[in-house]
C-alpha positions as CSV (number, residue, x, y, z in Angstrom):
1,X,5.0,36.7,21.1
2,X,6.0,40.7,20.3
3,X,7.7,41.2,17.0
4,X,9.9,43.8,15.7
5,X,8.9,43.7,12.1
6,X,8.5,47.1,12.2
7,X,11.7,48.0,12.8
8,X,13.4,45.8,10.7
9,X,10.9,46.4,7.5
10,X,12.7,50.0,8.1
11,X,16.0,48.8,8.3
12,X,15.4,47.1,5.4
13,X,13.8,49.7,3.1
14,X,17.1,52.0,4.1
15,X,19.4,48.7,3.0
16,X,17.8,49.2,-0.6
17,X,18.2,53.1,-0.7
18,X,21.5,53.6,-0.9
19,X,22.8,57.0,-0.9
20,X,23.7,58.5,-4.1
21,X,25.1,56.7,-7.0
22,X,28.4,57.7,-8.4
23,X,28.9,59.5,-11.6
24,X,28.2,57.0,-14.3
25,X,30.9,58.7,-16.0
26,X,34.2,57.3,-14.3
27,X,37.3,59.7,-13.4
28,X,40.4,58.5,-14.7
29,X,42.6,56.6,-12.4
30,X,46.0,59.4,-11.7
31,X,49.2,58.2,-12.9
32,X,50.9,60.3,-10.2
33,X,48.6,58.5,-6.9
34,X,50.7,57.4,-3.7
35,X,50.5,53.6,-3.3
36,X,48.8,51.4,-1.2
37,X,52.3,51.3,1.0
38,X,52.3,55.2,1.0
39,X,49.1,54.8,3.1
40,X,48.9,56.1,6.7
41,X,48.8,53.1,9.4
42,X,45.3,54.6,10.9
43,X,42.2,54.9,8.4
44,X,42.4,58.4,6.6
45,X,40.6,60.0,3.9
46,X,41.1,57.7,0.8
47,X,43.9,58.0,-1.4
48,X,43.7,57.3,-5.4
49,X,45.4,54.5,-6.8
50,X,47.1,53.9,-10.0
51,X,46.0,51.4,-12.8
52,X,48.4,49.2,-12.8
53,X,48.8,45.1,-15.1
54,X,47.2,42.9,-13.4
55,X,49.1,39.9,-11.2
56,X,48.0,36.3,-12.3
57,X,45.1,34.7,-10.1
58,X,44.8,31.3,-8.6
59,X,41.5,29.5,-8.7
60,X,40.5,29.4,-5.3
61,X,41.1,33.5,-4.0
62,X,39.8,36.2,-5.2
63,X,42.2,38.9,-6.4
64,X,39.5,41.6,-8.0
65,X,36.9,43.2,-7.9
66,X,34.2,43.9,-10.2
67,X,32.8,47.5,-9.8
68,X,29.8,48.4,-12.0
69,X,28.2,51.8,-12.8
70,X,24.8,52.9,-12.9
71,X,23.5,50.1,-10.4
72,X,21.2,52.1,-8.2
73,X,20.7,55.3,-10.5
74,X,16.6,55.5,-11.2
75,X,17.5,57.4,-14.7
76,X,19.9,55.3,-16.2
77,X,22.3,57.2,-18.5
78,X,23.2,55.6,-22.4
79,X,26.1,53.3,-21.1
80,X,27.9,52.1,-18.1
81,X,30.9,50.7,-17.2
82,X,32.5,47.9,-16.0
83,X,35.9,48.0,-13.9
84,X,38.3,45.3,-12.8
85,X,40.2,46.5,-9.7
86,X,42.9,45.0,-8.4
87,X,43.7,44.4,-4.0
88,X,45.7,47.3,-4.3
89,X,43.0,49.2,-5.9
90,X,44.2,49.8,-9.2
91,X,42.4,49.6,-12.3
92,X,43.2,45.9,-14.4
93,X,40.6,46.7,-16.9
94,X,37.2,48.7,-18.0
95,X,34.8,48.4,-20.8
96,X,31.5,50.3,-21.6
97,X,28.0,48.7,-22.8
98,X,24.4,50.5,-24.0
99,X,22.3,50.4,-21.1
100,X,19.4,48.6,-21.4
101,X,16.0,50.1,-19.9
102,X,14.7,49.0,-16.4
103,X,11.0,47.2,-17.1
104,X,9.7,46.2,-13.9
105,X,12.3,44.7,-12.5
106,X,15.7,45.5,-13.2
107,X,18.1,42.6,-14.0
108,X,22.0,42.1,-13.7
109,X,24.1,42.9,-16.8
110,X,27.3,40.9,-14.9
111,X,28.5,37.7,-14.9
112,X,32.0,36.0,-14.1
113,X,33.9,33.2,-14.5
114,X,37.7,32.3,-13.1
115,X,39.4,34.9,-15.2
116,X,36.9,37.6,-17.1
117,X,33.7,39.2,-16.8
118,X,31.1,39.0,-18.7
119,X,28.9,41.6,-19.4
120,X,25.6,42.4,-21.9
121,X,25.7,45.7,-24.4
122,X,22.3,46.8,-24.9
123,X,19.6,43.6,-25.5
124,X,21.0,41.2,-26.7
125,X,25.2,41.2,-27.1
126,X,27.4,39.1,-24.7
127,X,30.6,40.5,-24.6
128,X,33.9,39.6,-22.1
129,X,36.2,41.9,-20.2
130,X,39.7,40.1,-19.0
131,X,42.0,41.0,-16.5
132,X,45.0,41.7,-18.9
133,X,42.2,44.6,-20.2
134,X,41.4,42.4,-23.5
135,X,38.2,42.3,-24.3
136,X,36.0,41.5,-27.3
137,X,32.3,39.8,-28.5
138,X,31.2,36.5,-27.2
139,X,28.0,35.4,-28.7
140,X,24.0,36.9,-29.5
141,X,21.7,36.3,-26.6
142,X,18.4,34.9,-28.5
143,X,15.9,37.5,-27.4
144,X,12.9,38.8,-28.9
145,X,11.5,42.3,-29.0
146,X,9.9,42.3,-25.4
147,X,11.7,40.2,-24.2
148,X,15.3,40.5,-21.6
149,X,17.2,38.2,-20.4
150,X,20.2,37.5,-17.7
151,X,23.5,34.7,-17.5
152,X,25.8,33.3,-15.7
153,X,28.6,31.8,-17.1
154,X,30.3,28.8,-15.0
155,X,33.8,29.3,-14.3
156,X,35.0,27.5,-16.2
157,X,33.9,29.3,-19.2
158,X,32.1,26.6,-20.5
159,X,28.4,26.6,-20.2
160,X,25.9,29.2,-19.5
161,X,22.9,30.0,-17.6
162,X,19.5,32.0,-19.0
163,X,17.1,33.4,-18.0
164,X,14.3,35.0,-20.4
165,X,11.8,37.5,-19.0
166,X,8.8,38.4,-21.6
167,X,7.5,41.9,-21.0
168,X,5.2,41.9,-24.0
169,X,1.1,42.5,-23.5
170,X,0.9,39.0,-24.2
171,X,3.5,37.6,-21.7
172,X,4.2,34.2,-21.4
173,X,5.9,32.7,-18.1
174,X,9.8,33.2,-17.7
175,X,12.4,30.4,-19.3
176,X,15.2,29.3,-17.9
177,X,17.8,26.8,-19.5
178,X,21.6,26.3,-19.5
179,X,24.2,25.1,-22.3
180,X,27.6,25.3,-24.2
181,X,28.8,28.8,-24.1
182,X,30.2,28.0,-27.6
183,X,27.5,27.2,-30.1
184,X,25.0,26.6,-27.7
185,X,24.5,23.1,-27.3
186,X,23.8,20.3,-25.0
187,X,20.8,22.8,-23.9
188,X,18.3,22.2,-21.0
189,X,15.2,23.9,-19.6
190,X,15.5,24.2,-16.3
191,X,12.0,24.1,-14.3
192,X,10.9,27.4,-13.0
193,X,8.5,27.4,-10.1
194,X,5.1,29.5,-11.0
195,X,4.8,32.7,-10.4
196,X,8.4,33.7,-9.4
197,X,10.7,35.9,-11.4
198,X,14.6,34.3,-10.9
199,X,17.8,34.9,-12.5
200,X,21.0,32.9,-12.6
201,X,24.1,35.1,-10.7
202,X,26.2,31.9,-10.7
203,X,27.8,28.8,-10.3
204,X,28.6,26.3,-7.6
205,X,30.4,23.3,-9.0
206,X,28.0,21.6,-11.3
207,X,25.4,23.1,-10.2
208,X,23.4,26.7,-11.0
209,X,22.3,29.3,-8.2
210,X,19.1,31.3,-9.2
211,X,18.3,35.0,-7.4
212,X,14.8,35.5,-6.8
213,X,13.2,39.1,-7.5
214,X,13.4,41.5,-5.4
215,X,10.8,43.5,-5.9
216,X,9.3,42.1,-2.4
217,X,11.7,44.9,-0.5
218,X,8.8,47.2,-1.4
219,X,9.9,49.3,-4.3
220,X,7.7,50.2,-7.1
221,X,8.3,48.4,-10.5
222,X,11.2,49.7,-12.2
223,X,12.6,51.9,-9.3
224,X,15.1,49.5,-8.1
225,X,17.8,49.0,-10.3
226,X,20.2,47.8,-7.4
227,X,17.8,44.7,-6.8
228,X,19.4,43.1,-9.7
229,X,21.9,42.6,-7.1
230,X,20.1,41.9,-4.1
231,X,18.0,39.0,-4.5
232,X,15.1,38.2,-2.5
233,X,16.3,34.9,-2.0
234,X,18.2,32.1,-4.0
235,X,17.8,28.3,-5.2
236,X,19.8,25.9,-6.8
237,X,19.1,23.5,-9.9
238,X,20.9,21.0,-11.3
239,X,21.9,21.4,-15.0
240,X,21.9,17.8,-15.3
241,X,18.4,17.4,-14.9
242,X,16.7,20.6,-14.7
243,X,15.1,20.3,-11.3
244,X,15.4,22.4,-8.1
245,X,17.8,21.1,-5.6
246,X,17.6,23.6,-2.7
247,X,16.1,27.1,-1.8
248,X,17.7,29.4,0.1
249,X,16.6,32.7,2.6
250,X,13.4,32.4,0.0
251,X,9.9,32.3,1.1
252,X,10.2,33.3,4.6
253,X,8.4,36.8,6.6
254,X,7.8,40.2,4.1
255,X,10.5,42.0,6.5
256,X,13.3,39.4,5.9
257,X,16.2,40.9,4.4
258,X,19.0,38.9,2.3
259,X,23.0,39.7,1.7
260,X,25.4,38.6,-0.2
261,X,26.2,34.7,-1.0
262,X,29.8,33.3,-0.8
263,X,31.0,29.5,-1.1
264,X,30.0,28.7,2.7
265,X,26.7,30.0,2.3
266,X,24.3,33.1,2.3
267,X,23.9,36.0,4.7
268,X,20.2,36.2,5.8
269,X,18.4,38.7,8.8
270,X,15.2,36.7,9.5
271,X,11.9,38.1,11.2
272,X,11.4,35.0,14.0
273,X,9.0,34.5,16.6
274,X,10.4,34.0,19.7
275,X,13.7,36.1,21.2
276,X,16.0,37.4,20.1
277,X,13.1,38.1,17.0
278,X,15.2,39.3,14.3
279,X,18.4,36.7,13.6
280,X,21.1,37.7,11.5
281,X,22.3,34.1,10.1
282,X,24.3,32.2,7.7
283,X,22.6,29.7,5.7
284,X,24.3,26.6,3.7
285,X,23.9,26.2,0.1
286,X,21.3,23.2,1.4
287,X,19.0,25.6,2.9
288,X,19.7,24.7,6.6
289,X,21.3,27.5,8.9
290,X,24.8,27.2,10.0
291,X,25.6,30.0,12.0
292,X,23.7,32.6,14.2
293,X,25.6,35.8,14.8
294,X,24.9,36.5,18.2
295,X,26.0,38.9,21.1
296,X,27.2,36.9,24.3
297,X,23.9,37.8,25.9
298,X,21.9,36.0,23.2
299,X,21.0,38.9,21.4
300,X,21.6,39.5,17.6
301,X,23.8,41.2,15.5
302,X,21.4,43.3,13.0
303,X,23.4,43.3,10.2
304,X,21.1,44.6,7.3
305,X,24.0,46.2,5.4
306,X,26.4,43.7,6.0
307,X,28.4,41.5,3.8
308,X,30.0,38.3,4.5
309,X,33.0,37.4,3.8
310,X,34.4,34.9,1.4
311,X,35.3,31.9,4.4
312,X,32.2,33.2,6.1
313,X,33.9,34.1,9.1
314,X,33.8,37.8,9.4
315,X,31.0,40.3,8.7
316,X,31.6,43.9,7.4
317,X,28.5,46.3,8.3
318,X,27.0,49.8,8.5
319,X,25.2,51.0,11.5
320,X,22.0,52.6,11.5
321,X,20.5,54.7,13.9
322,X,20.2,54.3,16.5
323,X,23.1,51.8,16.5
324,X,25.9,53.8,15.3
325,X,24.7,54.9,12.1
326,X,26.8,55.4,9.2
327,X,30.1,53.8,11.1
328,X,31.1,50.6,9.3
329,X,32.4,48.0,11.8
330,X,33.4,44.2,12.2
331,X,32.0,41.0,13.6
332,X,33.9,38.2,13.9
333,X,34.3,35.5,16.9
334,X,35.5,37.9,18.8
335,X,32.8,39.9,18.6
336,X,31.4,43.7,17.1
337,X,34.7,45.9,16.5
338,X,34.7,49.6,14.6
339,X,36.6,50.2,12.1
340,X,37.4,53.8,12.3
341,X,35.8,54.5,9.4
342,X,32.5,55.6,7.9
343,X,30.6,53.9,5.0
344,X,29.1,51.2,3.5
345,X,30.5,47.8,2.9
346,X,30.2,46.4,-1.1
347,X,32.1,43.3,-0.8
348,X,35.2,41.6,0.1
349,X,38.7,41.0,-2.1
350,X,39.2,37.8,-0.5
351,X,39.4,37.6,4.0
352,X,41.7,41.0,4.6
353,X,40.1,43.4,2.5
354,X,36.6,45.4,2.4
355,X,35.3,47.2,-0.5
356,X,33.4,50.3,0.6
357,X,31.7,53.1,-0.3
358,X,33.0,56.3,1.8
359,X,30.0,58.3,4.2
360,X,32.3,61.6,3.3
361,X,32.1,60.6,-0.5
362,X,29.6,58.6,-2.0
363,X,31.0,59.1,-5.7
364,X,34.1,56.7,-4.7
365,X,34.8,53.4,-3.5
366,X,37.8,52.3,-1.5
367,X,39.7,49.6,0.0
368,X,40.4,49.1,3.7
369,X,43.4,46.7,4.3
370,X,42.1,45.3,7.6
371,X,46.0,43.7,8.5
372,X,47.1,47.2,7.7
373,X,44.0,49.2,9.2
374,X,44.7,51.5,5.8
375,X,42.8,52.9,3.2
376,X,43.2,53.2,-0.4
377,X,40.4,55.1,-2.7
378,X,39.5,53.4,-6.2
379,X,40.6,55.3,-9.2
380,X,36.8,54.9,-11.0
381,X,33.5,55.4,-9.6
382,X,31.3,51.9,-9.2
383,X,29.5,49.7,-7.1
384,X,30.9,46.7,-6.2
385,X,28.9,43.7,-7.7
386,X,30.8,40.9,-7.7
387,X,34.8,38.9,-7.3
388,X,37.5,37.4,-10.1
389,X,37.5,34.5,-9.7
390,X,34.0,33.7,-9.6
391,X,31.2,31.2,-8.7
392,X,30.4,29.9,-5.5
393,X,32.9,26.7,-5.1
394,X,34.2,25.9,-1.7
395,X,37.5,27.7,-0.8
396,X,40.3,26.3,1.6
């Protein structure tokens, strides 16, 4: 049977050049910004927002986001930044950490629980962000000279995932284990299939989710800092006993492309044999799909820089040419809808609101309210890289 390969190994090298990074250096939020309820009715150009204490969250919504700078930037600069944004868009919280160099692959420096970030300065430091803006050491990562390593804390703030990855001339196979956040015990290794590079980006009850290296979307070593956030695929272990319970959008054709998980499952666009040949799907934390997005004449929604959202019920994409490239639009059960707007989706702040990055200026971020159909800009520059709360438990 034909196969479109070719076009979607395109789509898919464009998903992992984004335009532009933002400044690494963030702009100050302005005390004197309208407010999201100042906002016209119709999309507009952005409009700052103020930094504002943050409301208390609840365990099963997300209320923040967690922007990041210096994610796709090929020359990192000294530090970067870490930003807690509130639904409205205003700035809860930001820290700053040492950078840490890119070795051949680059790995995530983010990890969060229910309340707080977590975040690494330079090598080896673990340190935590909150939402109230306190923030403060949490423990030494145990990491050798050539070595770097990634985390993911669960949510409850409890125990914590590792990964080790030895860079040395003399490198030995990648570790993984989990145990107490707090002194470090009840430790297990976790069993890490040969020959794959993995790190943990979170938590789904008991249970750890891996991202596998990206490195397959055809960038050179070190030149893709963003594929610390865009896995190649996932898997889940149990803690309990160390072994693999189920892999995920891993393993399948060079052109496949993977999204962003949530708690129903993971966003995958598949390379397949017979029509419609390139599926954009949700898959279930077992593995098995659950949902093909499909037009009502059987053809598929191409959706390589979408994001799902948190109930898995709407997606949030850009087009590419020919298909309406740069507009960001909707599909839902109702079908493909525009937004109005231009950009590229980062994530979602629970079901009605879309983290984006603006086509008419790259070095923001906003909000679009999608009950609202307004836009707010956020006050410091970032990509979006993750939610408060986090992990990956079911949500009502």
């Amino acid at each position: 049977m034909p196969r479109l390969v070719g076009a979607l190994v395109l789509a898919m090298l464009a998903a992992c050049a984004p335009a532009p990074a933002a400044p690494t250096t963030p702009a100050p939020a302005s005390a004197s910004s309208p407010s999201p309820a100042a906002a016209t009715a119709a999309p507009a150009a952005p409009s700052s927002a103020t930094t504002s204490t943050p409301t208390a969250t609840d365990a099963t919504h997300p209320h923040f986001a967690v922007l990041v700078t210096g994610v796709f930037d090929l020359k990192p600069v000294p530090r970067y930044e870490v930003s807690i944004i509130d639904r409205e868009g205003n700035v809860a919280a930001r820290a700053s950490a040492a950078t840490r160099p890119v070795r051949e692959i680059a790995l995530p420096a983010v990890s969060v629980s229910r309340t707080r970030v977590y975040f690494i300065d330079g090598e080896s430091q673990l340190r935590s962000l909150n939402v109230d803006g306190t923030q403060g050491p949490v423990r030494p990562l145990r990491v050798g000279p050539e070595d770097q390593a990634a985390v993911a804390v669960s949510p409850d703030d409890r125990r914590i995932a590792v990964t080790l990855l030895h860079w040395g001339p003399n490198r030995s196979p990648p570790q993984a284990y989990v145990e107490d956040l707090d002194g470090g015990g009840n430790h297990r290794d976790l069993n890490v299939p040969a020959g794959r590079m993995m790190w943990p980006v979170g938590w789904r009850g008991d249970q750890i989710v891996f991202g596998l290296d990206g490195r397959n979307y055809g960038w050179p070593a070190g030149l893709c800092p963003g594929c610390a956030y865009q896995p190649r695929g996932y898997m889940v272990f149990d803690p309990a006993t160390g072994g693999l319970q189920a892999v995920i959008c891993a393993y399948g054709e060079p052109g496949d492309i993977v999204r962003n998980a949530t708690p129903v499952g993971i966003l995958c666009i598949d390379n397949r044999t017979t029509f419609p040949y390139i599926v954009t799907a949700t898959f279930g934390w077992d593995g098995r799909e659950v949902r093909s997005w499909l037009t009502a004449d059987g053809r598929s929604y191409a959706a390589t820089r979408g994001v799902l959202s948190p109930s898995g019920r709407t997606i949030a994409n850009m087009g590419l040419f020919p298909d309406e490239p740069g507009g960001m639009y909707l599909i839902d059960e109702r079908g493909r809808r525009s937004s109005g707007l231009e950009g590229e989706p980062s994530g979602w702040i629970g079901e009605d609101r879309v983290v984006f990055r603006p086509k008419s200026d790259v070095n923001v971020s906003a909000i679009f309210d999608l009950a609202t159909q307004s836009v707010v800009r956020i006050g410091v520059s970032g990509t979006m890289v993750a939610t408060i709360p986090g992990g990956y438990d079911p949500t009502p």
